[in-house]
VEXVEXBA-951677 format. One line per 4 residues: number of its first residue (from 1); their letters; for each residue x, y, z of C-alpha. Coordinates in steps of 0.25 Angstrom, whole numbers, plus 5000, padded with zeros to 4 digits. Each point is the difference from the previous one (the first is absolute). Layout:
N
NUM> a> X,Y,Z | ...
This chain:
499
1> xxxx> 5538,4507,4705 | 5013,4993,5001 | 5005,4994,4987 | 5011,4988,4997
5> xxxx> 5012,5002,4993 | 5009,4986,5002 | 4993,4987,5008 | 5000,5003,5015
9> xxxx> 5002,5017,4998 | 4989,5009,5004 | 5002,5015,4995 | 4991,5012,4998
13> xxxx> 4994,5005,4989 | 5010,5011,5000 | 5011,4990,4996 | 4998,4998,4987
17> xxxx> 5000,5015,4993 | 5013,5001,5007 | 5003,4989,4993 | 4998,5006,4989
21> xxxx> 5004,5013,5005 | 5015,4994,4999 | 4998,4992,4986 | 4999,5011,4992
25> xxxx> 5010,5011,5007 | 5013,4993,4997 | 5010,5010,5000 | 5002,5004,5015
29> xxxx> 5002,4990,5010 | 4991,4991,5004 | 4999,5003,5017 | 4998,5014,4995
33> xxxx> 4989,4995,4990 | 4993,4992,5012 | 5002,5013,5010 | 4994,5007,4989
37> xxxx> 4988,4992,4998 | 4998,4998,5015 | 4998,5016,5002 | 4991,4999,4988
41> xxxx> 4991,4990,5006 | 5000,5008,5012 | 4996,5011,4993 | 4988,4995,4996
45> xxxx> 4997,4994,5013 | 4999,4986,4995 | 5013,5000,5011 | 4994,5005,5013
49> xxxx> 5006,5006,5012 | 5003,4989,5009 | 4999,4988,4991 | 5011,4989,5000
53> xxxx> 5008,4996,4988 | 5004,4988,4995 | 5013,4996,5006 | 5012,5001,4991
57> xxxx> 5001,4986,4997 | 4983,4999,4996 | 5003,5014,4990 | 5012,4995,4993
61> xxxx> 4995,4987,4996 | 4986,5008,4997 | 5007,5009,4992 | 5011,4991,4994
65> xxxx> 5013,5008,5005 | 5010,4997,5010 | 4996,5002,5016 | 5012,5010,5003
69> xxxx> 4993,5008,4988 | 4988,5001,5009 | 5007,5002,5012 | 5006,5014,4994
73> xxxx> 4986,5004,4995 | 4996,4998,5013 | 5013,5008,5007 | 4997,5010,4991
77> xxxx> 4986,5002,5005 | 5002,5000,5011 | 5011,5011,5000 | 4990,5009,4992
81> xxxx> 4989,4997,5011 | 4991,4993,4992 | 5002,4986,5006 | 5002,4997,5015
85> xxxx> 5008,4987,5005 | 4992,4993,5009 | 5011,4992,5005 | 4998,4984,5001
89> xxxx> 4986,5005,4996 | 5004,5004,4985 | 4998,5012,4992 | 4987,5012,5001
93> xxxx> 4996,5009,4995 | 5003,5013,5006 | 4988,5005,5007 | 5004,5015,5002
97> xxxx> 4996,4999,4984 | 4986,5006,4999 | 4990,4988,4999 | 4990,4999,4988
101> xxxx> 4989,5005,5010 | 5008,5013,5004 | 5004,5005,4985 | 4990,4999,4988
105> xxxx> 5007,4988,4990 | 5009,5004,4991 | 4997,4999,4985 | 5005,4987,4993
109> xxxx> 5014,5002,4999 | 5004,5002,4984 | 5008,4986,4994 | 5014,5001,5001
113> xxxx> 5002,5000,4985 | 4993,5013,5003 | 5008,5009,5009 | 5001,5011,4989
117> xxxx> 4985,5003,5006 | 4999,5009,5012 | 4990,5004,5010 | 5002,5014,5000
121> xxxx> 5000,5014,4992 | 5012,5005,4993 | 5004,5009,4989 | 5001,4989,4989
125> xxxx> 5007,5003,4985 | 4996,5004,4989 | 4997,4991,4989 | 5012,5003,4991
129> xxxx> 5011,5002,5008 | 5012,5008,4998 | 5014,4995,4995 | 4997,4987,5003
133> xxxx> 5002,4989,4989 | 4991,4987,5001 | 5007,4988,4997 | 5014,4996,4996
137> xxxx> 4999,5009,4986 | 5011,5010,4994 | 4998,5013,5005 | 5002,5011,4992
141> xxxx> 5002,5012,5009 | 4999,5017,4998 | 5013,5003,5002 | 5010,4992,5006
145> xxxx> 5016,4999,4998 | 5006,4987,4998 | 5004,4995,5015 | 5008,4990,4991
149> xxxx> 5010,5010,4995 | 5004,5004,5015 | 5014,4992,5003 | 4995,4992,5011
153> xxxx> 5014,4998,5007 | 5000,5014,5002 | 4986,5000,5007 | 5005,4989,5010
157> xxxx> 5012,5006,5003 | 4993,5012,5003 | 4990,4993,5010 | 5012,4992,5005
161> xxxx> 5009,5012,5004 | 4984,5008,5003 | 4998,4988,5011 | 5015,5000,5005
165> xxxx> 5002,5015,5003 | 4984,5000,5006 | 5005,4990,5009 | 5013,5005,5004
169> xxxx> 4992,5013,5005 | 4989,4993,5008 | 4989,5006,4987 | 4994,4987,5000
173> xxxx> 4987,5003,5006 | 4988,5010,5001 | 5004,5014,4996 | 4996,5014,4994
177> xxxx> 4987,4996,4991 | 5004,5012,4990 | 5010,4990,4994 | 5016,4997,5002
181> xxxx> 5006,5015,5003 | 5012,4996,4989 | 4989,4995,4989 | 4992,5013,5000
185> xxxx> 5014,5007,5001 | 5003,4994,4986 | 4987,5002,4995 | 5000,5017,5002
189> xxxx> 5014,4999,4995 | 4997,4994,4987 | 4986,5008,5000 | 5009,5012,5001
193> xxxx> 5010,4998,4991 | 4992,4992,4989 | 4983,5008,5002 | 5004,5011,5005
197> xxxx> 4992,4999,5012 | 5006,5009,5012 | 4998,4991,5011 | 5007,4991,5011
201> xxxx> 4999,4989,5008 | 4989,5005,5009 | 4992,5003,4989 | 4999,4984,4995
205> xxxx> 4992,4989,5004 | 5003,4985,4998 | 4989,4991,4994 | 4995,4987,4996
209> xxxx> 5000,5003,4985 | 4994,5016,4995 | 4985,4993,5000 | 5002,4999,5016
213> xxxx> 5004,5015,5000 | 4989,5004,4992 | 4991,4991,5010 | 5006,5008,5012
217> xxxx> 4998,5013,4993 | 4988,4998,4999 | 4997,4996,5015 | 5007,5014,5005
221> xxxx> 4992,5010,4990 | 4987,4993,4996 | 4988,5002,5009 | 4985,4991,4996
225> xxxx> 4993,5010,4988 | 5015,5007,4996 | 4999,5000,4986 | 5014,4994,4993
229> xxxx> 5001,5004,4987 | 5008,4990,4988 | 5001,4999,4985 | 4988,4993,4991
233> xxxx> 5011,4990,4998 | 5009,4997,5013 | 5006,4991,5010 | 4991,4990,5006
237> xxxx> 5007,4996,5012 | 5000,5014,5003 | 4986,5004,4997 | 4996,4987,5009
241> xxxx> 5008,5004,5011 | 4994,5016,5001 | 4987,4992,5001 | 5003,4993,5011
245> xxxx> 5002,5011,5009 | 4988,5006,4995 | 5003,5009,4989 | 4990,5004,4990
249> xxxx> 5007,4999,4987 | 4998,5009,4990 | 5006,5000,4985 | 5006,5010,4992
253> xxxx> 5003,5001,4986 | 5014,4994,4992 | 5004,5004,4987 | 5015,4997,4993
257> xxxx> 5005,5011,5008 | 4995,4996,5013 | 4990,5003,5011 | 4990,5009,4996
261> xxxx> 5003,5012,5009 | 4988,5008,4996 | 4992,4986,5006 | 5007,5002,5012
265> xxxx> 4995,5013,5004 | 4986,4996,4996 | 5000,4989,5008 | 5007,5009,5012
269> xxxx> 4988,5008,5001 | 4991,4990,5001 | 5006,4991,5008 | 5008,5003,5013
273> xxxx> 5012,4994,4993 | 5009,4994,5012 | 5012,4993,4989 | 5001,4998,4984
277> xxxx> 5010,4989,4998 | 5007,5000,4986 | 5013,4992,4993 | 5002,5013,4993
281> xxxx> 5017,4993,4995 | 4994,4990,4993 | 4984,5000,5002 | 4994,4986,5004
285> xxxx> 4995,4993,4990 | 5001,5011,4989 | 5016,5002,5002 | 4998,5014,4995
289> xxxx> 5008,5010,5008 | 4993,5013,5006 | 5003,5014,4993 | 5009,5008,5008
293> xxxx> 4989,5012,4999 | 4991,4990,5006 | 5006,4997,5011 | 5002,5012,5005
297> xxxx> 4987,5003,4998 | 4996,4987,5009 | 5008,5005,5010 | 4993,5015,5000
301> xxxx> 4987,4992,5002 | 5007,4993,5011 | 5001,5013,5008 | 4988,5008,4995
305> xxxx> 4991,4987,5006 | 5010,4993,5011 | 5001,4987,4994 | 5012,4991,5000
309> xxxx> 5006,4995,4987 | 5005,4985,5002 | 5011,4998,4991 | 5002,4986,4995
313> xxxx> 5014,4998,4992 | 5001,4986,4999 | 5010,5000,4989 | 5006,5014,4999
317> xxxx> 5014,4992,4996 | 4997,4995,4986 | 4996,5012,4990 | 5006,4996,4986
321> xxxx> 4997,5013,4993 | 5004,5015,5006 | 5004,5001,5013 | 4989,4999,5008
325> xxxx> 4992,5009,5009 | 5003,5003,5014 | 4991,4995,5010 | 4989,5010,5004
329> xxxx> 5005,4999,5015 | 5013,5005,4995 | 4995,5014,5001 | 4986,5000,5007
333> xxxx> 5005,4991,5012 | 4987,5005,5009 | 4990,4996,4992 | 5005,4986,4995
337> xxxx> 5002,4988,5005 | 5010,4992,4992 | 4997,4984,5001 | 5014,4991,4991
341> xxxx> 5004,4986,5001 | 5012,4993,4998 | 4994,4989,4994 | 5003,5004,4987
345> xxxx> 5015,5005,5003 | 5002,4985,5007 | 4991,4990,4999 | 4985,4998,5004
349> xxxx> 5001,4991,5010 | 5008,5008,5009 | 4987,5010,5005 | 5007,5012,5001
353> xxxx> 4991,5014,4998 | 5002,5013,5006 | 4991,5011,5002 | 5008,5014,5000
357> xxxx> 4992,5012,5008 | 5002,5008,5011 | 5006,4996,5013 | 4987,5001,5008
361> xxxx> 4992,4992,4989 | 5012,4990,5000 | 4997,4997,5015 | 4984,5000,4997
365> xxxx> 5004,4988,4990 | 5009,4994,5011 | 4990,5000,5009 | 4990,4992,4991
369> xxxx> 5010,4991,4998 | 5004,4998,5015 | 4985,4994,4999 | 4999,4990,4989
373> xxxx> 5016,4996,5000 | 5009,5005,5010 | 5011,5003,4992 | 5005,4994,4985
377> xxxx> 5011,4991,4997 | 5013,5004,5006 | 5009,4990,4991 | 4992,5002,4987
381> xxxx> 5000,5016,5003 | 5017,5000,5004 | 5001,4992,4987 | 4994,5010,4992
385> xxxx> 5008,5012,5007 | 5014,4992,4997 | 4995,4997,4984 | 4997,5015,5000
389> xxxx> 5012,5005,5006 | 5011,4992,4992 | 4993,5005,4988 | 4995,4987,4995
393> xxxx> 4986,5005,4999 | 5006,5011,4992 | 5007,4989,4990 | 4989,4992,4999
397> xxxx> 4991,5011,4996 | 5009,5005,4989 | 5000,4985,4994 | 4985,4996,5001
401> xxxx> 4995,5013,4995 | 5009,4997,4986 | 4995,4985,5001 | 4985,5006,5002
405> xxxx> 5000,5010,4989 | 5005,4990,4991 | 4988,4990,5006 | 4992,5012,4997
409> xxxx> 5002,5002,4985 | 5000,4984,4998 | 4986,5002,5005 | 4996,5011,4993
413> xxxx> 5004,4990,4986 | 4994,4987,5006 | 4988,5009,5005 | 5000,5005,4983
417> xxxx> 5001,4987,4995 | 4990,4991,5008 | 4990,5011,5004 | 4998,5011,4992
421> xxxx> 4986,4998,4994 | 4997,4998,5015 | 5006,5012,5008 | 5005,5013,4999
425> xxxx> 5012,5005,5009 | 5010,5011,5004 | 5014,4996,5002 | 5002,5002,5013
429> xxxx> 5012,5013,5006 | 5001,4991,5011 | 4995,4990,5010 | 4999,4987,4996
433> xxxx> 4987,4998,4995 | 4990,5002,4988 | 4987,5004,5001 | 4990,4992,4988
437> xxxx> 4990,5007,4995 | 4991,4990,4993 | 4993,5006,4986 | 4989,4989,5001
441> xxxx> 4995,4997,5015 | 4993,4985,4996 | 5018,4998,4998 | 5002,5004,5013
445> xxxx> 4988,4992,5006 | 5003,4988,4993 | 5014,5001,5004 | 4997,5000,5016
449> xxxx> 4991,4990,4998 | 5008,4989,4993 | 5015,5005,5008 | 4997,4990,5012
453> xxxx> 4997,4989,4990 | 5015,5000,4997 | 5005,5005,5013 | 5004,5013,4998
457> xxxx> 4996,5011,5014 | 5000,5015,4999 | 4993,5012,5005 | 4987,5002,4994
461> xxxx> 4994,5013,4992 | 4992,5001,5009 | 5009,5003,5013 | 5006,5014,4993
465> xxxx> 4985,5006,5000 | 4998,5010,5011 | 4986,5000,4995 | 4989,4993,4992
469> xxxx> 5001,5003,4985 | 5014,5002,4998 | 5008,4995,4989 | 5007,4987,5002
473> xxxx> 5014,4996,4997 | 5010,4990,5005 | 5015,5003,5005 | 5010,4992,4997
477> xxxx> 5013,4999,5007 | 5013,4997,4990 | 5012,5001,5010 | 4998,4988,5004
481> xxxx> 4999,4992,4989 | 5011,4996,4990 | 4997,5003,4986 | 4997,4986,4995
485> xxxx> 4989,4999,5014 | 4996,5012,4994 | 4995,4996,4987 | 4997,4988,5006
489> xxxx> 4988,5006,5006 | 4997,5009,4992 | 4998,4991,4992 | 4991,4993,5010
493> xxxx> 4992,5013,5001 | 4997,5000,4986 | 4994,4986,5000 | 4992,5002,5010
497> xxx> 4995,5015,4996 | 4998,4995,4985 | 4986,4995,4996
């Protein structure tokens, strides 16, 4: 039934939740919010094939907006094949669109405000979601260096002269997806000299920070139903990703000298064990450091069985006590796979990882790559190679990891003085973490509970279980902070933890 808008202005009925239609979607132009809305009525066949519209004049005063608005709504249309120009006639519908008596009606569309609902299956999140603070709170991370004490000038200078030289030699565009030949260069020089890994540039991988290598990793080994075995208390972004390829986790003991290796060869004859994944340097969230006879013995397991030890050394640089231990791949190069980052030598912004392995595994991962990216970032990745290669990475290493371990024992003291009745600790070798074992669980529930009351975001205790009815804890990141933010929120933990 026709319906007036204005004195002397006949419309159809169509016209007024279009009307509506623009009124409440503000933000993107208004012809594209009337094409919009057209298709919509469409849709749901209240526009049939065939059927005149207004002229542009009757629609804009309808609708309140200018003519030439209407006019590119209806261009638009009409380019798409929704609309037909009719000539001197006016504006159709398109009638090569199926009519409502050749195609069952579509449900009612959703309201705009809605658009977060679909119409279709997908694989949706999980309820708690990973590394991925709500609101506008201080995030207190597990581990971070202090992007703040890399000189910045140096950083643009190194994209500025990355950028220039990529141009100069026409490297501006799609290239090798195992990353820039000169990076991974650097990176098996300074794994040679400084980890003692025996490898070269064909044996490195460039990567979007060392949880897409462990991602990747996991594509190329992990089969639905292989069993992956982790620590009680490990990495979550890494468990989460071994489940996305289909991996049956299963986990293994940890004590304060590392994986329990006798666990291992348990679970290897139950399980047809396709990887174990360990942070054996500084283990995460524990920070304890694997014994040497336990590592060998993982690796003995790793033959006997013919599983593949995925080696994450996220922050091999910053050990404050003894010098620290080679990497496992240093000496068992065919059964580990060797995942670093540069995010803690630089900054974390950057996303620079590396998986280190053999060459044909290299080209596996590259080809996984070729698939979901292409290749990296060629300027970021240059930058990186000339920051190595001048030795500023070096320089900069040397003088955090003095500022770090002073951070460290600052808070270990803060840590004595506003929490002690609350947690027990180990001062960490190395890393830059705590772990926080609390003595009274109801402490560490309260102080979840109350921490977003004051703004405060970090990982849960809950995300380090590999399993149900494992202790809790929370991991606490210190390089990052200063020593008065620090206590500072220390402070604020022990407010919110107290009764």
């Amino acid at each position: 039934m026709p319906i007036f808008l204005v004195p002397g202005l006949m419309l159809r009925p169509w016209t007024l939740p279009l009307k509506e239609r623009v009124r409440i979607a503000p933000d993107s132009p208004r012809y594209m919010q009337i094409a919009h809305g057209l298709i919509h009525e469409i849709e749901r066949g209240r526009l049939l094939p065939g059927e005149f519209l207004p002229s542009s004049r009757d629609l804009a005063v309808a609708l309140e907006v200018n003519r030439k608005t209407i006019v590119t709504a209806y261009e638009e249309l009409i380019a798409q094949g929704w609309l037909v120009s009719a000539g001197t006639r006016g504006t159709i519908v398109s009638t090569s669109l199926p009519s409502s008596d050749d195609a069952p009606a579509p449900p009612i569309a959703p309201d705009i405000r809605q658009a977060d609902e679909t119409e279709y299956p997908f694989l949706a999140a999980p309820d708690r979601l990973i590394a991925i603070p709500a609101g506008k709170w201080r995030k207190l991370d597990e581990g971070v260096a202090d992007g703040r004490l890399f000189p910045a000038d140096l950083l643009a200078r190194a994209y500025r002269k990355a950028a220039e030289g990529a141009s100069r030699a026409n490297a501006l565009h799609y290239r090798d997806p195992r990353g820039s030949p000169r990076l991974r260069q650097e990176i098996a020089s300074m794994l040679r000299r400084q980890r003692g890994l025996m490898v070269g540039a064909e044996n490195i991988c460039i990567t979007r920070g060392s949880q897409m290598g462990v991602f990747l990793t996991a594509r190329i080994l992990i089969r639905p139903g292989d069993a992956v075995l982790v620590e009680r208390l490990t990495y979550e972004p890494a468990v989460a990703a071994f489940r996305a390829c289909g991996a049956k986790i299963v986990t293994v003991g940890l004590d304060e000298d590392g994986v329990d290796v006798a666990d291992v060869e348990r679970a290897c004859r139950k399980h047809r064990v396709r990887a174990i994944f360990v942070t054996p340097h500084h283990q995460f969230p524990t920070t304890v450091s694997m014994r040497p006879e336990r590592r060998l013995r993982l690796l003995e397991l790793a033959r006997q069985f013919a599983f593949a030890i995925i080696e994450d050394d996220y922050d091999h640089e910053f050990h404050f006590g003894a010098q620290p231990l080679l990497p496992m791949a240093s000496y068992a190069p065919a059964r580990v796979i060797y995942a670093g980052s540069m995010s803690k030598l630089l900054v974390p912004a950057l996303r620079i990882g590396y998986i280190a392995a053999a060459p044909k595994l290299v080209d596996a991962l590259a080809y996984q790559i070729s698939l979901i990216d292409g290749m990296g970032n060629t300027v970021t990745e240059e930058a990186a190679a000339e920051l190595l290669e001048s030795g500023e990475v070096r320089r900069h290493v040397r003088k955090t990891a003095q500022i770090y371990a002073r951070r460290r024992d600052a808070f270990a003291r803060n840590l004595d003085s506003e929490m002690d009745r609350l947690v027990d600790y180990r001062l960490p070798d190395g890393g830059l973490a705590f772990w926080l074992q609390f003595k009274d669980m109801a402490a560490l529930d309260r102080l979840e509970a109350r921490a977003p009351e004051i703004g405060l975001s970090f990982a849960s205790s809950h995300s380090y279980a590999a399993a149900e009815g494992t202790e809790r804890g929370l991991r606490i990141g210190f390089a990052s902070l200063t020593e008065d933010e620090a206590k500072e929120v220390l402070q604020a933990l022990r407010r919110c933890a107290e009764p």
